[in-house]
C-alpha positions as CSV (number, residue, x, y, z in Angstrom):
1,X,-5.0,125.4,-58.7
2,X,-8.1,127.2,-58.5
3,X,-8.5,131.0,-59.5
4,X,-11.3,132.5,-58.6
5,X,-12.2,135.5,-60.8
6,X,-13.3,138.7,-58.8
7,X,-15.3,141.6,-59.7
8,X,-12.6,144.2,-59.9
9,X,-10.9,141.8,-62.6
10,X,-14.3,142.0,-64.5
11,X,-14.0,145.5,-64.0
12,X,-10.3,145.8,-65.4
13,X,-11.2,143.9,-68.8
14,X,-14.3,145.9,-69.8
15,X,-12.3,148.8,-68.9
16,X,-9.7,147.9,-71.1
17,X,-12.4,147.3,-73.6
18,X,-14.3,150.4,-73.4
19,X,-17.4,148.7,-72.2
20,X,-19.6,150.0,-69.5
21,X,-21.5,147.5,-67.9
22,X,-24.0,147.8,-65.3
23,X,-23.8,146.0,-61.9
24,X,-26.6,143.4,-62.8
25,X,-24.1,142.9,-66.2
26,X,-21.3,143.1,-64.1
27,X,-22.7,139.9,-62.0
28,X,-23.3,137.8,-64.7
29,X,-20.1,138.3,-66.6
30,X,-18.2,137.5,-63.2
31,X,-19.9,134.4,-62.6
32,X,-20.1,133.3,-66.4
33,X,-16.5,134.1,-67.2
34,X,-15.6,132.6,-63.3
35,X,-17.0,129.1,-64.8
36,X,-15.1,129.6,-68.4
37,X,-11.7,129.8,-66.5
38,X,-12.5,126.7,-64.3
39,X,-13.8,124.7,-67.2
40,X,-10.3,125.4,-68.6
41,X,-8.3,124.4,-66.0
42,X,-10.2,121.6,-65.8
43,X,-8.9,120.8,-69.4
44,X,-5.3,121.7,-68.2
45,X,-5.8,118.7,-65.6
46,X,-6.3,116.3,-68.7
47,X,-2.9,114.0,-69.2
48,X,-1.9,114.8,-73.1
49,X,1.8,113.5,-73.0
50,X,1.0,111.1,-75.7
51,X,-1.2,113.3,-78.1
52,X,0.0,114.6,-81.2
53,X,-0.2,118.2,-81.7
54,X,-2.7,119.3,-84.2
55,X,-3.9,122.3,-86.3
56,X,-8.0,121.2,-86.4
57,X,-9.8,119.0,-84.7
58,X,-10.8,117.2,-87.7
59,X,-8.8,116.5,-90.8
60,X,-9.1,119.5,-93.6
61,X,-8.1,119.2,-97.1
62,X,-7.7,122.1,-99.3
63,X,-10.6,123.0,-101.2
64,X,-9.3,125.8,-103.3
65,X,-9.7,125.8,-107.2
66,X,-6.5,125.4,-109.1
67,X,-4.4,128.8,-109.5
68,X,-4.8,129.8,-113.5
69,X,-4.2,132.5,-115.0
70,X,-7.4,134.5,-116.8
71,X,-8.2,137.4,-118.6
72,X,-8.9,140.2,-116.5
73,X,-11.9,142.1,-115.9
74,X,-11.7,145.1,-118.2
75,X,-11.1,148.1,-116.5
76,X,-14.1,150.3,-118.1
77,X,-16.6,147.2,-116.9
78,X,-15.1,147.2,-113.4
79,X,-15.3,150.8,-113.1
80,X,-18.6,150.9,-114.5
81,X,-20.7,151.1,-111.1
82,X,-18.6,152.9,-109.6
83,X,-19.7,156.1,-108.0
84,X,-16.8,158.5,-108.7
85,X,-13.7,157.7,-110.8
86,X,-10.7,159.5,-112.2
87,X,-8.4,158.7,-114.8
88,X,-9.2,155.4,-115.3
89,X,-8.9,154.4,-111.2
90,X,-11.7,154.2,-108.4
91,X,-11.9,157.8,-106.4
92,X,-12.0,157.5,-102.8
93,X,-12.3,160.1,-100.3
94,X,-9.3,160.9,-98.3
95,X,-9.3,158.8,-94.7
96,X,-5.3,159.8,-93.7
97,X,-3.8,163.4,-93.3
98,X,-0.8,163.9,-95.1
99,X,2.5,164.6,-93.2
């Protein structure tokens, strides 16, 4: 079942992503995005009845240090390149109204 990607759909999605793309941009990303969705459903074609489901292609192991607990930086030494702080905590400006 091939779908063949158009223009308008093109269109649609950098619509949707607030892009504006010219119509030289336009051409391209039909065409390479039309050869994306065929390369997939060439992969859809593939018969994967007997292959396990997995997370990563190749095997991972964790590679996180061991959880233990440390002193703390002190406050006055984190705080020290801060540019503004108040009461012992880091001062931000404002980013939310209050309601």
């Amino acid at each position: 079942m091939a779908t063949q990607l158009t223009r308008a759909d093109v269109q649609k999605v950098a619509l949707l992503g607030r892009l504006k793309l010219s119509d030289a941009e336009l051409e391209a990303y039909t065409q390479s995005l039309g050869n994306i969705i065929g390369y997939v459903e060439r992969l859809n074609e593939v018969n994967t009845d007997d292959v396990e489901p997995m997370v990563h292609a190749v095997e991972l192991s964790n590679v996180f240090r061991a959880d233990e607990v440390r002193p703390s930086l002190p406050r006055a030494d984190a705080l020290a390149n801060a540019p503004k702080s108040e009461r012992g905590f880091f001062l931000v400006p404002q980013i939310l109204d209050e309601r």
